[in-house]
N, C-alpha and C positions, 0 to 999 in steps of 0.2 A: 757834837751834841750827845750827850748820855740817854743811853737807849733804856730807860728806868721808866716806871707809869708816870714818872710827875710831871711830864708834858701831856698827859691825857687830863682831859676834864676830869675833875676832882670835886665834882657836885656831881652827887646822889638822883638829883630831880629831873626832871623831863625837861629837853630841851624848850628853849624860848622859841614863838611861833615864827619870829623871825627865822630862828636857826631849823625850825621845822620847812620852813618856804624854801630856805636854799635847800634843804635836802629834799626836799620834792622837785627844784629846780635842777638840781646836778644827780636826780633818780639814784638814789641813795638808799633802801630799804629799810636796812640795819646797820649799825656802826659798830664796826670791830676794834675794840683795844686793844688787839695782841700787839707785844712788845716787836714779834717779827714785821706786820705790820706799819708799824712804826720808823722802824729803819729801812723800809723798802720807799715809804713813802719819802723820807731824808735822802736816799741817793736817790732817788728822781727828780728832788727837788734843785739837786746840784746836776744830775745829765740837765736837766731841762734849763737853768740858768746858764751852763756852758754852750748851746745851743745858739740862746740868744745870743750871747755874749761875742759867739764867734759871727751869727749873724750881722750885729753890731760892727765887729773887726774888719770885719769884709768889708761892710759898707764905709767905711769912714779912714781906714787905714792901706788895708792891700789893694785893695782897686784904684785910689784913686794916688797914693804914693810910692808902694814899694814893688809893686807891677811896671811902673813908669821909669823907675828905675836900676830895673834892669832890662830895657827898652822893650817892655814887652807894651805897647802905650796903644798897638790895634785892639786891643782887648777892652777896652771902653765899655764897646756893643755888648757884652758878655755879661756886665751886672747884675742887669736885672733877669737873665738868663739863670745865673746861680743865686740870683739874692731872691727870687721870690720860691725856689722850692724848700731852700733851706728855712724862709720866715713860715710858710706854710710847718714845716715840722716843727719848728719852734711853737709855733702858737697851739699846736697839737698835744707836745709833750707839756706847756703850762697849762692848758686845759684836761690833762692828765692828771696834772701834779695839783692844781685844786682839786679836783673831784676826791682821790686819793687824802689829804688832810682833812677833807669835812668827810668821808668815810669809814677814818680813824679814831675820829673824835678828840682830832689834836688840840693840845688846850692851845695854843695860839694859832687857830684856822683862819680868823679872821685878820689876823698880822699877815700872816702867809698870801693868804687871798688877795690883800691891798699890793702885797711886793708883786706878786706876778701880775695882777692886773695894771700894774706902772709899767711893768717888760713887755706886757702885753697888746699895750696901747703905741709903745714905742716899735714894737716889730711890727705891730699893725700895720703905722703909720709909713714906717720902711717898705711895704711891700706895696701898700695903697701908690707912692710914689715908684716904683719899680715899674707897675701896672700901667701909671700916667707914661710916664717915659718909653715904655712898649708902643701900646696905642699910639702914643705922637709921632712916630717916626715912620 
């Protein structure tokens, strides 16, 4: 992404009272448009989507096929052992990474905010089931 103002709001006027709620929602004060800013906000965006991502991997790939074979298959138990510390920091750093974009005053916050709140809901829901499978056993 080009680290240039044109991803910054490009309207002069005061924000909409909706965009005024979430920044009283996510304690926002003032909104910075420095350019550095900007690209601190973009690699966070990408730490925090690899986060999920690997959260993700773990759950649906190494645990349950490429741990089994190479007979590591007692490792079952362990899942949600490493799958709920890891969703915990994932849901941290996307909870980072929007506050950071609607603190920047990125012009696509509200794109951004939809993509992690989809990653959001799905690491969610991963840890929610981590937790069930804890408790049951």
């Amino acid at each position: 992404m080009a680290s240039t103002k044109e991803n910054f709001e490009d309207r002069s006027s005061e924000p909409t009272s909706v965009d005024g709620a979430v920044n009283k929602f996510l304690r926002i004060k003032a909104v910075d448009k420095t350019s550095n800013q900007q690209e601190a906000a973009q690699k966070l965006f990408s730490v925090s989507m690899v986060i999920s991502g690997f959260r993700c991997i773990l759950s649906y790939v190494i645990l349950p096929f490429v741990l089994p074979l190479f007979g590591v298959g007692a490792t079952a138990g362990v899942g949600p052992a490493i799958g709920i510390p890891v969703g915990v920091i994932a849901l941290a750093f996307d909870a980072r990474g929007i506050r950071r974009f609607w603190a920047i005053g990125y012009r696509y916050k509200w794109q951004m905010t939809t993509i992690y709140l989809m990653v959001m809901g799905l690491v969610s829901y991963l840890v929610i089931v981590d937790i069930v499978h804890l408790v049951s056993k």
